[in-house]
N, C-alpha and C positions, 0 to 999 in steps of 0.2 A: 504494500500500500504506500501510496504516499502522501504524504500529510504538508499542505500551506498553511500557515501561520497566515490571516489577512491581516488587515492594519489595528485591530483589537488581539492581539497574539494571544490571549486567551479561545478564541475562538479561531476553531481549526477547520479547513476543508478538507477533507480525503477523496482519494481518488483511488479506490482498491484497483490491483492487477487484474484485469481481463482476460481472459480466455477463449478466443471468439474463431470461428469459421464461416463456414458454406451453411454450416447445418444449426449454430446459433452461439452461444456463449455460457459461460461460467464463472462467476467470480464468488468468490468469499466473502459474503457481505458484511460478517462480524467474528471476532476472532480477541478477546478478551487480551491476550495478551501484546498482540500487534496494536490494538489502539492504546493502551496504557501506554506503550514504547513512543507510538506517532503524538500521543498529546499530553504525554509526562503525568497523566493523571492514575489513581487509582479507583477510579469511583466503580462502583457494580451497580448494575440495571435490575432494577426491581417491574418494570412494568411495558407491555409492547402495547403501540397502540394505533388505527389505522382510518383515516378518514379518507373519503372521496368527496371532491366538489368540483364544481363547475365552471367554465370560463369565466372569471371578472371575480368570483370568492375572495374573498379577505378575512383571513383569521386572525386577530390579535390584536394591538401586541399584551399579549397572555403573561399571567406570573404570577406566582406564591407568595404571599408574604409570609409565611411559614411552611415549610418543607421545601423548601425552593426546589427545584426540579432542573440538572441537566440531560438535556435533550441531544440524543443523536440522529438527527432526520436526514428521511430521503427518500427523494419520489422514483415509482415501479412504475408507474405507467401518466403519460402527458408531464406537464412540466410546471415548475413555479418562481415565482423568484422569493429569497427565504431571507428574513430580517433577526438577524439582535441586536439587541441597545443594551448597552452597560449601564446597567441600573445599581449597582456598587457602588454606594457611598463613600470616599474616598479614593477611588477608584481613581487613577492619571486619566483613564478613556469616560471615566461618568459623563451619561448623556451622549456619546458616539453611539452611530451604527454601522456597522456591515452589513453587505448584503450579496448573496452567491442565486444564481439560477441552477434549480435541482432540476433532474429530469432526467428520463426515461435513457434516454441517449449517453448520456454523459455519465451516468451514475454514479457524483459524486454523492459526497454526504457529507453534512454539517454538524463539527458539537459545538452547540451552544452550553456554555457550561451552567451552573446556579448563578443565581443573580444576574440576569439577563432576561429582558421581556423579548418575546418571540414573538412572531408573524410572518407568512407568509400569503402571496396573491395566486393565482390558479392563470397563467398564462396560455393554455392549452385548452381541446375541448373541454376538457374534464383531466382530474388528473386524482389517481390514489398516492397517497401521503404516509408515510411507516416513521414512525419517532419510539424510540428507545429512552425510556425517563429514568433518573438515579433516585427521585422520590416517587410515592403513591399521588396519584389527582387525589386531593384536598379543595371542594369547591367553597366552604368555607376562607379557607386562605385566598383563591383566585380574585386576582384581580386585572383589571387591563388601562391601558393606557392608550387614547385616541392614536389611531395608525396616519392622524395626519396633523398630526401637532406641529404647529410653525415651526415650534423652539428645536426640537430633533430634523423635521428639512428633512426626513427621508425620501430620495428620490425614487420613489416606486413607478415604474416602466409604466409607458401610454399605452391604454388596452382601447381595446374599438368596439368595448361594450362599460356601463356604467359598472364600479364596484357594486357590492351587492355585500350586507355586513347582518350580521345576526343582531338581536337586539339585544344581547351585552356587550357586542363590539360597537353598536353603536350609540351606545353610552357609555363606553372608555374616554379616563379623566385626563385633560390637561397631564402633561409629565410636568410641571411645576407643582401641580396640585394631590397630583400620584402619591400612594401612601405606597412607599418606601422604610 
């Protein structure tokens, strides 16, 4: 596998080895000891979890304020572009975000580690969505932060249909106002 460091180096993209022909492909999608090595962590996944949605989707940006949850995602089928924001208080990056397109093709994968609110948009027909969590969903602790807050300027790609947001994404708070 090989692992980027993007410009939040806590936040790593993988790119597992390939194994592909005429007749179709193979790879390793998870392998406990190879991602400890690619992102210097030791965290263990307690939880698999797998949504589908549809072109213009927007989920997030998601987060615990208790049991905080890192997340190894990656899309099996259509594509997305996938956001963290360093929500770590003292953090040098508090308030940045990354952002990577997952997808069927390319099959990378993102860990967003704890403390980081997540989101991602559904740039394909429809695209299913596979994330690896290091805590249990805790709806209690959930909370989110508007996916289009001035103060963050996350540039999420021009799609040629309206977003479309559930209605706790679309009463996600100010990141000023965010309980952190």
């Amino acid at each position: 596998m090989k692992a980027t460091r993007l410009s939040i180096p806590d936040v790593v993209l993988v790119a597992p080895k390939v194994f592909g022909d005429a007749r179709g492909f193979f790879f390793e999608s998870f392998n406990q000891q190879a991602f400890n090595a690619a992102t210097g962590t030791d965290y263990q996944f307690v939880q698999d979890n797998h949504s589908r949605s549809s072109r213009g989707v927007l989920r997030g940006l998601h987060y615990q304020i208790q049991q905080p949850q890192g997340k190894l995602v990656r899309v099996v089928r259509g594509a997305v572009w996938d956001v963290a924001v360093d929500i770590r208080k003292g953090s040098p990056t508090f308030g940045q975000w990354v952002g990577a397109e997952l997808s069927e093709d390319n099959q990378h994968q993102l860990w967003v580690p704890p403390g980081f609110a997540h989101g991602f948009v559904v740039l394909s027909e429809s695209a299913d969505f596979l994330y690896k969590t290091t805590d249990y969903y805790a709806p209690q602790h959930e909370r989110c932060i508007a996916w289009n807050d001035p103060q963050l300027a996350i540039a999420w790609p021009a799609l040629d249909v309206p977003v479309q947001l559930s209605a706790k994404d679309q009463a996600g708070r100010p990141f000023a106002e965010a309980d952190l």
